[in-house]
DRENDO-1510 file (C-alpha; in Angstrom, 1 decimal, always signed):
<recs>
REC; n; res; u; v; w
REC; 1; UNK; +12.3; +43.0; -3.4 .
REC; 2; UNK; +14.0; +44.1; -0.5 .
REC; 3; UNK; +13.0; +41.5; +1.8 .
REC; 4; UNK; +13.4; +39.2; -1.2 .
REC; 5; UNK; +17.1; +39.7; -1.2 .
REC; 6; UNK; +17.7; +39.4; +2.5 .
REC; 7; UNK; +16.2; +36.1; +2.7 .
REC; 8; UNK; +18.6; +35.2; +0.4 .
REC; 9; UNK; +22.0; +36.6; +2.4 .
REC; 10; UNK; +19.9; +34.7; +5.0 .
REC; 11; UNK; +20.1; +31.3; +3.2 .
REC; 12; UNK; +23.9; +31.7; +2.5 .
REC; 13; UNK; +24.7; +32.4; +5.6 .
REC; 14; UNK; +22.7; +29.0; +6.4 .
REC; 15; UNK; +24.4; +27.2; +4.2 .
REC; 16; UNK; +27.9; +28.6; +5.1 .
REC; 17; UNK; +27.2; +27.4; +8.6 .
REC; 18; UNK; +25.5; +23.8; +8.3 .
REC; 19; UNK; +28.1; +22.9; +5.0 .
REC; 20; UNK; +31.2; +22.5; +8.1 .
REC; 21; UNK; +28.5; +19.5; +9.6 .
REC; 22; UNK; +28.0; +15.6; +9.2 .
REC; 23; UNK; +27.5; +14.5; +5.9 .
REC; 24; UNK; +24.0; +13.8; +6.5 .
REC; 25; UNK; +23.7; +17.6; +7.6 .
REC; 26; UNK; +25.5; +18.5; +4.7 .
REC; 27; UNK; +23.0; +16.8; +2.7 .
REC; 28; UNK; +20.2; +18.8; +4.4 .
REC; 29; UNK; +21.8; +21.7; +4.2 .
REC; 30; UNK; +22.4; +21.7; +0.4 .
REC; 31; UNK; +18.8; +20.4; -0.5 .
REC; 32; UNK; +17.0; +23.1; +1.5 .
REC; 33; UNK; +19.4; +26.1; +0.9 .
REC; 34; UNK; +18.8; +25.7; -3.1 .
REC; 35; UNK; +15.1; +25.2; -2.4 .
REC; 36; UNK; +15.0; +28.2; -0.4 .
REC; 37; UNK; +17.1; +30.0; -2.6 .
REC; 38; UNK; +14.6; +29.4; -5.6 .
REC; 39; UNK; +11.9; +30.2; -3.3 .
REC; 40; UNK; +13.2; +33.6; -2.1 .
REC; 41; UNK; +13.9; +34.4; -5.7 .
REC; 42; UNK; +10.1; +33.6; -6.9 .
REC; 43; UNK; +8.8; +35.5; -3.9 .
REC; 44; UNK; +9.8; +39.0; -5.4 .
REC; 45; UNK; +6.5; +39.2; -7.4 .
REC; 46; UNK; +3.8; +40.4; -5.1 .
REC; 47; UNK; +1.2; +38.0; -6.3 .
REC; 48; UNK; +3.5; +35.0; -4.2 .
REC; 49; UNK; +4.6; +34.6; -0.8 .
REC; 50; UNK; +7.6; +33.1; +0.9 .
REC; 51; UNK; +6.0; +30.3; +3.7 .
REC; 52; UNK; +8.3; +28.1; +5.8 .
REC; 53; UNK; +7.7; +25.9; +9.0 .
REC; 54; UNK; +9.4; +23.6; +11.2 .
REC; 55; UNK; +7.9; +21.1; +12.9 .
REC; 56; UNK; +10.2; +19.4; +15.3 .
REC; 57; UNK; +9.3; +16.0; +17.7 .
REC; 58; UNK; +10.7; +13.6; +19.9 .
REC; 59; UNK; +9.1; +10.4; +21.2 .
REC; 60; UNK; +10.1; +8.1; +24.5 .
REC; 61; UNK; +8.3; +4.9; +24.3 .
REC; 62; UNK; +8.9; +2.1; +26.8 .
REC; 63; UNK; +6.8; -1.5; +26.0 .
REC; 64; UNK; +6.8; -4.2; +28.5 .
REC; 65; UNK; +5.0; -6.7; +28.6 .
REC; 66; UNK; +3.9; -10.3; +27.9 .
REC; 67; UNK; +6.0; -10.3; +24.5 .
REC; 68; UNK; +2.6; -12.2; +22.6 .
REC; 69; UNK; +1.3; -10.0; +19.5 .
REC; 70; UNK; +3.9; -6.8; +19.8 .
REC; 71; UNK; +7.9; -7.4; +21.1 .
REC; 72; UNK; +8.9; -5.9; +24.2 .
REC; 73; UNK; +11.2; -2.4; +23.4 .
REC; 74; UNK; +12.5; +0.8; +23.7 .
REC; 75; UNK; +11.4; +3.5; +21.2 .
REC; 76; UNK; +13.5; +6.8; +21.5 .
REC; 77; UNK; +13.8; +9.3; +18.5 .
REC; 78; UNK; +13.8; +12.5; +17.2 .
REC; 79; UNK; +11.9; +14.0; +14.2 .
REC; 80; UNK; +13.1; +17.2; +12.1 .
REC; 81; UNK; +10.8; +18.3; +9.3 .
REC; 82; UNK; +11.6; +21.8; +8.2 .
REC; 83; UNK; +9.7; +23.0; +5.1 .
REC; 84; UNK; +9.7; +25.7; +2.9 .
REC; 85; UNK; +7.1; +26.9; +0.4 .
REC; 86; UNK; +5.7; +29.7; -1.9 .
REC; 87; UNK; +2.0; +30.8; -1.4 .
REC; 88; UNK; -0.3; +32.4; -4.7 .
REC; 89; UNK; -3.3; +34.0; -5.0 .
REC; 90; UNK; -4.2; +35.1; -1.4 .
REC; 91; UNK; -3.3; +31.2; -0.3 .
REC; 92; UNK; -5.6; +29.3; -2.2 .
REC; 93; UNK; -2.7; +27.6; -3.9 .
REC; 94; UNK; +0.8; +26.8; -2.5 .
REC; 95; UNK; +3.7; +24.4; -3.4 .
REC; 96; UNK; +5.9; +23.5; -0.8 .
REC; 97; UNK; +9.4; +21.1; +0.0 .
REC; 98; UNK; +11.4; +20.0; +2.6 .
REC; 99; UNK; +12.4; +16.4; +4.2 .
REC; 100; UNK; +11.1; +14.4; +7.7 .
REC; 101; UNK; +14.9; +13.7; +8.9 .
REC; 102; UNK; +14.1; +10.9; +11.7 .
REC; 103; UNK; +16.7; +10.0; +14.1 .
REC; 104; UNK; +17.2; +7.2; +16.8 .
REC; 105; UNK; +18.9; +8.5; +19.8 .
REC; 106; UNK; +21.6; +6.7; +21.4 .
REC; 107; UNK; +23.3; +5.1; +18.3 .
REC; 108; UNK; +24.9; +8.3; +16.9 .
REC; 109; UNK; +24.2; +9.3; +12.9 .
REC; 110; UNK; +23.4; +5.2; +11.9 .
REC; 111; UNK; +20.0; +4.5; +11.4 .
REC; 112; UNK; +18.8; +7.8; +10.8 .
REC; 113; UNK; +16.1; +8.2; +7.8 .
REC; 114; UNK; +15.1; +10.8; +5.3 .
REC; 115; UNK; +11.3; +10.6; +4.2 .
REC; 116; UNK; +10.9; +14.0; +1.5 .
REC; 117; UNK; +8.5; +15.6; +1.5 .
REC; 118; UNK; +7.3; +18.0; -1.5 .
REC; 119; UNK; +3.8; +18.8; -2.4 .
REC; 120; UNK; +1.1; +21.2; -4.2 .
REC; 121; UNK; -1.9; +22.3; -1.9 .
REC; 122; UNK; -5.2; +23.9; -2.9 .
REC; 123; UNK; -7.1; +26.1; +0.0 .
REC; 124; UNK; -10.9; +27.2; -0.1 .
REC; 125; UNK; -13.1; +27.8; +2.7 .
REC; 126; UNK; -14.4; +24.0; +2.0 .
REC; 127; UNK; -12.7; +22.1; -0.2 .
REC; 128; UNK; -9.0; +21.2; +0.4 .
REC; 129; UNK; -6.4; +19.5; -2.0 .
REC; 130; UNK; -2.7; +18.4; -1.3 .
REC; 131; UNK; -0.9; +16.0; -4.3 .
REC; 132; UNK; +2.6; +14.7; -3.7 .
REC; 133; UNK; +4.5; +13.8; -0.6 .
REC; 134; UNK; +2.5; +15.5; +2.2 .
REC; 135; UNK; +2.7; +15.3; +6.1 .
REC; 136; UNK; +0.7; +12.7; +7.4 .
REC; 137; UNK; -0.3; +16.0; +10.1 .
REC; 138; UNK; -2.5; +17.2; +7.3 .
REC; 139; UNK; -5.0; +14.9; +8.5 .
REC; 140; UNK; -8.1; +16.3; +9.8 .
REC; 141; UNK; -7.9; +13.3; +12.3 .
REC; 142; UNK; -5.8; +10.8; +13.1 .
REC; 143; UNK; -5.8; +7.7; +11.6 .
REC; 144; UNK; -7.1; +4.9; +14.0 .
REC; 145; UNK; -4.7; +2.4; +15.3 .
REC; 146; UNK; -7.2; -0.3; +13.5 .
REC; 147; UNK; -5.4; +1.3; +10.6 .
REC; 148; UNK; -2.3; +2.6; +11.5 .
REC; 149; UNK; -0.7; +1.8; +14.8 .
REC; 150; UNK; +1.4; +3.8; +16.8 .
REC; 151; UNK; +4.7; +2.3; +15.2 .
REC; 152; UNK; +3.9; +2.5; +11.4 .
REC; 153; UNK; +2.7; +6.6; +12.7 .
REC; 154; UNK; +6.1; +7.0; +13.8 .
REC; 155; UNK; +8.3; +5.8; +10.8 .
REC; 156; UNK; +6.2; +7.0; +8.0 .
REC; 157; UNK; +5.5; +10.3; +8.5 .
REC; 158; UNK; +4.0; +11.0; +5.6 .
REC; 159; UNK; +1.3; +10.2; +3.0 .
REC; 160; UNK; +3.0; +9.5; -0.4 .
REC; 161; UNK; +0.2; +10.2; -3.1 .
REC; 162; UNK; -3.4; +12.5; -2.5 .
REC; 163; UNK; -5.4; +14.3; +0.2 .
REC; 164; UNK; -8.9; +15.5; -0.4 .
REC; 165; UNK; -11.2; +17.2; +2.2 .
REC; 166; UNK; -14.6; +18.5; +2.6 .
REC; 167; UNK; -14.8; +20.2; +5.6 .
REC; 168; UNK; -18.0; +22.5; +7.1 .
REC; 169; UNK; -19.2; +23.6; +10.3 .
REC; 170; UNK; -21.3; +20.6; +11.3 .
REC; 171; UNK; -18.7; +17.4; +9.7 .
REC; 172; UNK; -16.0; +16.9; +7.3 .
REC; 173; UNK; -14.5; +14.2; +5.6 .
REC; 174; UNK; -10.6; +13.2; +4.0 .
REC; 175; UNK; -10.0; +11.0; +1.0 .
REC; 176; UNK; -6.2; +10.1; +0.8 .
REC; 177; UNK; -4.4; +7.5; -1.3 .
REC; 178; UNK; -1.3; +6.2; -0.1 .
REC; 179; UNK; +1.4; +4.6; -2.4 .
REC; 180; UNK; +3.6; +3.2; +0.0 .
REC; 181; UNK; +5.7; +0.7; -1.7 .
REC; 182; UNK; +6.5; +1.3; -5.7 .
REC; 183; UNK; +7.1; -1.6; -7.7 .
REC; 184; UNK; +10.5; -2.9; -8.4 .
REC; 185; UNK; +12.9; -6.0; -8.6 .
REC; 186; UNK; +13.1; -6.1; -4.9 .
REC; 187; UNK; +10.6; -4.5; -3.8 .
REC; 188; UNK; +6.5; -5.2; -3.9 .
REC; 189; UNK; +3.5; -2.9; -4.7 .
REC; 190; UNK; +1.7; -1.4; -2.1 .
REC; 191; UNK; -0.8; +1.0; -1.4 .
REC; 192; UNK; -3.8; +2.0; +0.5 .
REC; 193; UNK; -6.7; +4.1; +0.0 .
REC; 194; UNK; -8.9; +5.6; +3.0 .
REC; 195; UNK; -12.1; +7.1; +3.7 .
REC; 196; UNK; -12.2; +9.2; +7.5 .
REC; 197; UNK; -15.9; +10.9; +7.8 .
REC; 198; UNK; -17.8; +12.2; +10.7 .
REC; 199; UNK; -21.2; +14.4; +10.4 .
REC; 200; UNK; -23.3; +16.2; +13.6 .
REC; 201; UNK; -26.5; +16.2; +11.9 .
REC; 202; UNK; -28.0; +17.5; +15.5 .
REC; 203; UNK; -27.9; +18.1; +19.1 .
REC; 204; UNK; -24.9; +16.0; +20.4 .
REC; 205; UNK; -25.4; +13.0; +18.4 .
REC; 206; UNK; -22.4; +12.0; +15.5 .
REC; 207; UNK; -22.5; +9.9; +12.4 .
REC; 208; UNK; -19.3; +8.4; +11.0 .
REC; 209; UNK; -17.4; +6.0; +9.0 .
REC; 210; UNK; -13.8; +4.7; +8.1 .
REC; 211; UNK; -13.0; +2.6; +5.0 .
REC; 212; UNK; -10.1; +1.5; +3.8 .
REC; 213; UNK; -8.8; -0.2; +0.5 .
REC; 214; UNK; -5.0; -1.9; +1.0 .
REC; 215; UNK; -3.4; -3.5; -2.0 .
REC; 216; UNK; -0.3; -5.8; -1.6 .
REC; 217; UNK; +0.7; -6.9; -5.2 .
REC; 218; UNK; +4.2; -8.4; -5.9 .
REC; 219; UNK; +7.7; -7.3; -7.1 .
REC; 220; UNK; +8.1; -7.3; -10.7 .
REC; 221; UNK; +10.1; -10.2; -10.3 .
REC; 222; UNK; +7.0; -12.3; -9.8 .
REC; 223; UNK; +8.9; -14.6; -7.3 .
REC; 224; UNK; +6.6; -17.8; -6.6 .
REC; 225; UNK; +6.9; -17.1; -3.0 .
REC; 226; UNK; +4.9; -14.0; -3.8 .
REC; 227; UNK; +1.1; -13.4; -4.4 .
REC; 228; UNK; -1.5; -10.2; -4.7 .
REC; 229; UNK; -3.6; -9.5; -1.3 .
REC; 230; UNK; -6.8; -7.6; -0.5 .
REC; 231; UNK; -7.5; -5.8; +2.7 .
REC; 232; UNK; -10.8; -3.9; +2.9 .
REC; 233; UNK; -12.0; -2.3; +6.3 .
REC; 234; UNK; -15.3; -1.0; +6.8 .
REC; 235; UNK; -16.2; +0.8; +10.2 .
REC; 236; UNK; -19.2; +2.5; +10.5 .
REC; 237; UNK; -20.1; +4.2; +14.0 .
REC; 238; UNK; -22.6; +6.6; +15.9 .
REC; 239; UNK; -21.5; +8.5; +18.9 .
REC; 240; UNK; -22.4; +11.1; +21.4 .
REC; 241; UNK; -20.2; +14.3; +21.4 .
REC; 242; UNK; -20.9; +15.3; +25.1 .
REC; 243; UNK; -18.2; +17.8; +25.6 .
REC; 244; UNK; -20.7; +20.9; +26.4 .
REC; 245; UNK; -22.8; +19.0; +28.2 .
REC; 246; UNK; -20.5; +18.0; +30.8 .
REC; 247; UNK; -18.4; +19.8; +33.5 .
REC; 248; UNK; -15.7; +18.1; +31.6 .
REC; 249; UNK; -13.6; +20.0; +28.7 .
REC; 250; UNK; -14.2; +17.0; +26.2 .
REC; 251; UNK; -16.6; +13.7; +26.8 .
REC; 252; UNK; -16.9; +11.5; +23.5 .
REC; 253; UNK; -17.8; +8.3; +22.8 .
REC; 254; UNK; -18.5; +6.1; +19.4 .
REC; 255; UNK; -19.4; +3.0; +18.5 .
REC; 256; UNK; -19.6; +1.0; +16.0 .
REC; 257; UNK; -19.2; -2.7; +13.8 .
REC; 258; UNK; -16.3; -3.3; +12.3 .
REC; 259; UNK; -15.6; -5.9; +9.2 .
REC; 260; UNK; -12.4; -6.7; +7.4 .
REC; 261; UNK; -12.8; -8.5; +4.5 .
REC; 262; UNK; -9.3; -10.3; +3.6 .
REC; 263; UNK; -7.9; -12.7; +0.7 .
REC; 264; UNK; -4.3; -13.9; -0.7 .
REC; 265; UNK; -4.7; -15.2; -3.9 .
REC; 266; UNK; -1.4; -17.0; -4.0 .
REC; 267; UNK; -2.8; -19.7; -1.8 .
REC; 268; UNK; -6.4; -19.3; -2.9 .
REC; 269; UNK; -8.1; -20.5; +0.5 .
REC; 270; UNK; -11.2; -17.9; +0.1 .
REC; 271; UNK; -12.3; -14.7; +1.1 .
REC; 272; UNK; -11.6; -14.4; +5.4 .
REC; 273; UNK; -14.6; -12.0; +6.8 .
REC; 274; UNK; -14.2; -11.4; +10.5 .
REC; 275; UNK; -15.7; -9.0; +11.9 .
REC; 276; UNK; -16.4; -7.4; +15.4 .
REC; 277; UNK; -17.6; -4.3; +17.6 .
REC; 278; UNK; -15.3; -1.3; +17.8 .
REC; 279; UNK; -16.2; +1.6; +21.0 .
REC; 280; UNK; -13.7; +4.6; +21.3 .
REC; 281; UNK; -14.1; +6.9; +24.2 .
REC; 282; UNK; -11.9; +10.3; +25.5 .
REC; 283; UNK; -12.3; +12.3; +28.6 .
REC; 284; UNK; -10.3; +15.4; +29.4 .
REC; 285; UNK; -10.4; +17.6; +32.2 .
REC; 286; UNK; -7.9; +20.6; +32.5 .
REC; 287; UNK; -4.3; +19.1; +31.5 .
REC; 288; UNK; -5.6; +14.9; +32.5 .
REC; 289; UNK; -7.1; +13.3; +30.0 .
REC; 290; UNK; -8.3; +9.2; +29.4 .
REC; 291; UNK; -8.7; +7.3; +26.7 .
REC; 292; UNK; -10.2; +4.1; +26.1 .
REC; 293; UNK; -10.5; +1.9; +22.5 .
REC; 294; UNK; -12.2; -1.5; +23.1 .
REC; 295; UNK; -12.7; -4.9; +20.4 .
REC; 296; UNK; -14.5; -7.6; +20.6 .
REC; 297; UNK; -15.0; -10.0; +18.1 .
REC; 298; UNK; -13.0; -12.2; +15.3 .
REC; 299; UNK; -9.2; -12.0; +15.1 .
REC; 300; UNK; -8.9; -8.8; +12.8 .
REC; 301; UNK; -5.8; -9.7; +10.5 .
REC; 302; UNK; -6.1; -13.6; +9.9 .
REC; 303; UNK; -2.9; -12.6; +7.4 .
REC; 304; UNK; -0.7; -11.2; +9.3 .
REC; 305; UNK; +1.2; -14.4; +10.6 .
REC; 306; UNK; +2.3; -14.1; +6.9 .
REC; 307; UNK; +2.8; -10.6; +5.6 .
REC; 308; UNK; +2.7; -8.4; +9.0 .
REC; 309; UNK; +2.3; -4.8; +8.9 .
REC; 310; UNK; +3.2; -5.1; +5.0 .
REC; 311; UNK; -0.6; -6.6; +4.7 .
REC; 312; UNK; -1.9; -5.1; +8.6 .
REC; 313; UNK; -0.5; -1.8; +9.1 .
REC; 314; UNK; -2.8; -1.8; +12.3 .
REC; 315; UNK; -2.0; -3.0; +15.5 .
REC; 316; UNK; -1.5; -6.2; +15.6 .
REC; 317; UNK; -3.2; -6.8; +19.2 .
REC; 318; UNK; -6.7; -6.8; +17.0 .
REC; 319; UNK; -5.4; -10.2; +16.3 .
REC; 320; UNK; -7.0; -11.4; +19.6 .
REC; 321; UNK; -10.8; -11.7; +19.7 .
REC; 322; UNK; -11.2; -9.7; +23.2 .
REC; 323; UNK; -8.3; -5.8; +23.5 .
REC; 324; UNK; -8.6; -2.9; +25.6 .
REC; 325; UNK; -6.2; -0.1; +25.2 .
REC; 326; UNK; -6.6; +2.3; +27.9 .
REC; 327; UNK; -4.2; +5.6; +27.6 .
REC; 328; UNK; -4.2; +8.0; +31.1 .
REC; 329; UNK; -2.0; +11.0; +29.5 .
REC; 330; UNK; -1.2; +14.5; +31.0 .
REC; 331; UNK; -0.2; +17.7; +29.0 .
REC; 332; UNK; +2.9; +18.7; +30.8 .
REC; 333; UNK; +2.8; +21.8; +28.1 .
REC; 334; UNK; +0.1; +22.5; +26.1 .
REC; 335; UNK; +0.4; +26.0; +23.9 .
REC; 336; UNK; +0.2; +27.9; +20.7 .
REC; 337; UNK; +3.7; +26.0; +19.6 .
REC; 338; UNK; +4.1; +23.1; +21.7 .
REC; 339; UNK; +2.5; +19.6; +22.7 .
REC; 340; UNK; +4.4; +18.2; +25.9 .
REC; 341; UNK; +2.4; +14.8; +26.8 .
REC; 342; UNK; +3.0; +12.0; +29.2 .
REC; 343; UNK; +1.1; +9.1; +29.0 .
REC; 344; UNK; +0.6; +5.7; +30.6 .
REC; 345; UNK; -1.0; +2.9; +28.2 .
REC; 346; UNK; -2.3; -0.3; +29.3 .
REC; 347; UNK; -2.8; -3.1; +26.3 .
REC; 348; UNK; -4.9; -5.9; +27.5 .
REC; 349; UNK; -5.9; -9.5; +25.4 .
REC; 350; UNK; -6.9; -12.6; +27.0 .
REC; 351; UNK; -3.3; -13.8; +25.8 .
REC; 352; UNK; -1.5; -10.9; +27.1 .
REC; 353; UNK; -0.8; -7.6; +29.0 .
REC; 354; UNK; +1.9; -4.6; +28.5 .
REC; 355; UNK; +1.9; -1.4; +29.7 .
REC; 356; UNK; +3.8; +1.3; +27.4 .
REC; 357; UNK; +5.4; +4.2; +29.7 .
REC; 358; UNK; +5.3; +6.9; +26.9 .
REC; 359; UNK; +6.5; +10.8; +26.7 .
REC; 360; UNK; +5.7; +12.6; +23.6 .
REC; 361; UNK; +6.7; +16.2; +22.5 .
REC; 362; UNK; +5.7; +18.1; +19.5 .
REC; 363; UNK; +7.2; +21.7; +18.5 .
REC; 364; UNK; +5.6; +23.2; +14.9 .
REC; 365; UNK; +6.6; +26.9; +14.1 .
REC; 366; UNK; +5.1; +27.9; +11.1 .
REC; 367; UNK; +1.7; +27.7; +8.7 .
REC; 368; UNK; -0.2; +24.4; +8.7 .
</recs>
């Protein structure tokens, strides 16, 4: 109880403090001190157990290029996502708030954006449950710029609906769904639902998969301009996990055919099937590392002249029929709390070249 009550002069003190900032501090403040205030309280009983993180990052991204699928610009931001939680039963199940406060530098407090985030997670030594509005860092693996590209990544930070994973010592695989745009006057349904899977049945060999179900319906204002699209990506892959085999520290490569099976049924011109061949590769040595994702095949998103990343969350260079993204990073820092990376990233199509100059930093204190 003890400990109870000084987390609670704690959070007062907090509040006194951030209450004399911005407004949008003030905000913060007052949301987290009276979620923390509720949480301190609950953590008396010995059964439950106060949890809090912050996981703090800032990206530098400079694109230049050839201006063809992706405009030339400056990305520079910072990310703030404190959370607090309360932890039962020896961890196995845990509720947990806080907000992803994203801020552009250079133009002062305009522009920023609040994503919140509040959740209920389940724990077992396999199975693994989150429900609510959850940090997209909950992934076992990253979602694959086929997907999700670096941009969408950045500005939605997290997944607004269900995580399930299976995880084991030889593979694992994630179920999410993703409601990303709820239905209004203004605004149209959206949402996505995604497979990620990968399985080491022996030796260094790997068996995988990605699907993904994305659903663009309209605003309930049924404008005529407006019609309901399907986006269904299938990628199936084999690879070669060669990292002890190696005098490297990790040597991967997979491979794989990808489809992506399209339709808007506003204009009713038929189901669009391209499909291709999809190889990802990553070296790393010490602190250098390099990354290469090649395509070859049909132009991935034949709807995204129309609907963009509202449709294609992807990248949009899979529109060309030939892209290789090559990344050469370094870990500047690489620890227990923090991810310093510099990286160099050169995007090439037969229509165009750019090379992104990009410097990434990730802090997370805490439990997750």
């Amino acid at each position: 109880m003890v400990a109870a009550t000084d987390a609670v002069i704690a959070i007062f003190e907090f509040y006194r403090i951030i209450n004399k900032k911005n407004t949008v501090m003030k905000m913060l403040g007052k949301a987290l001190t009276l979620l923390l205030a509720v949480m301190a309280t609950l953590a008396a009983d010995a059964q439950q157990k106060l949890t809090w993180s912050v996981d703090f990052g800032t990206v530098f991204e400079n694109r230049e290029g050839d201006n063809y699928y992706s405009p030339d610009q400056t990305i520079f931001f910072t990310r703030l996502s404190p959370e607090v939680g309360l932890s039962m039963l020896d961890g196995m199940h845990n509720i947990a708030g806080g907000v992803s406060w994203i801020q552009p530098v250079g133009n002062g407090w305009r522009d920023y954006k609040l994503c919140p985030t509040l959740y209920y997670s389940y724990e077992s030594p396999t199975w693994r449950l989150a429900v609510g509005m959850l940090p997209r860092t909950m992934l076992l693996e990253e979602m694959h710029t086929v997907l999700l590209s670096d941009s969408m990544r950045y500005w939605q930070p997290n997944i607004r609906g269900v995580l399930l994973q299976y995880v084991k010592p030889k593979g694992f695989f994630e179920l999410s769904l993703d409601w990303r745009s709820l239905q209004t006057d203004t605004q149209r349904e959206a949402f996505n639902v995604n497979f990620n899977g990968r399985w080491n049945p022996c030796g260094a060999l790997l068996v995988g998969g990605r699907v993904q179900l994305n659903h663009l319906a309209k605003s309930s204002s049924d404008y005529e301009d407006q019609g309901v699209n399907d986006d269904i990506t299938v990628n199936p892959y084999v690879g070669l996990n060669l990292s002890h085999r190696s005098a490297l520290d990790s040597l991967e490569i997979k491979a794989g055919p990808i489809i992506n099976i399209e339709r808007d049924r506003r204009y009713d011109d038929g189901w669009h099937v391209p499909c291709g061949v999809l190889v990802d590769a990553v070296a790393e040595w010490r602190r250098l590392g390099i990354k290469e994702t090649f395509y070859a095949g049909k132009n991935l998103y034949p709807l995204y002249p129309r609907y963009g990343s509202l449709l294609n969350m992807g990248d949009p260079n899979y529109q060309a029929k030939l892209y290789s993204r090559t990344d050469v990073y370094a870990y500047i820092f690489r620890n227990k709390y923090v991810d310093f990376r510099a990286s160099l990233d050169f995007h090439y199509t037969k229509e165009a070249f750019t090379f992104w100059q990009n410097l990434t930093v990730r802090v997370f204190i805490g439990k997750r």
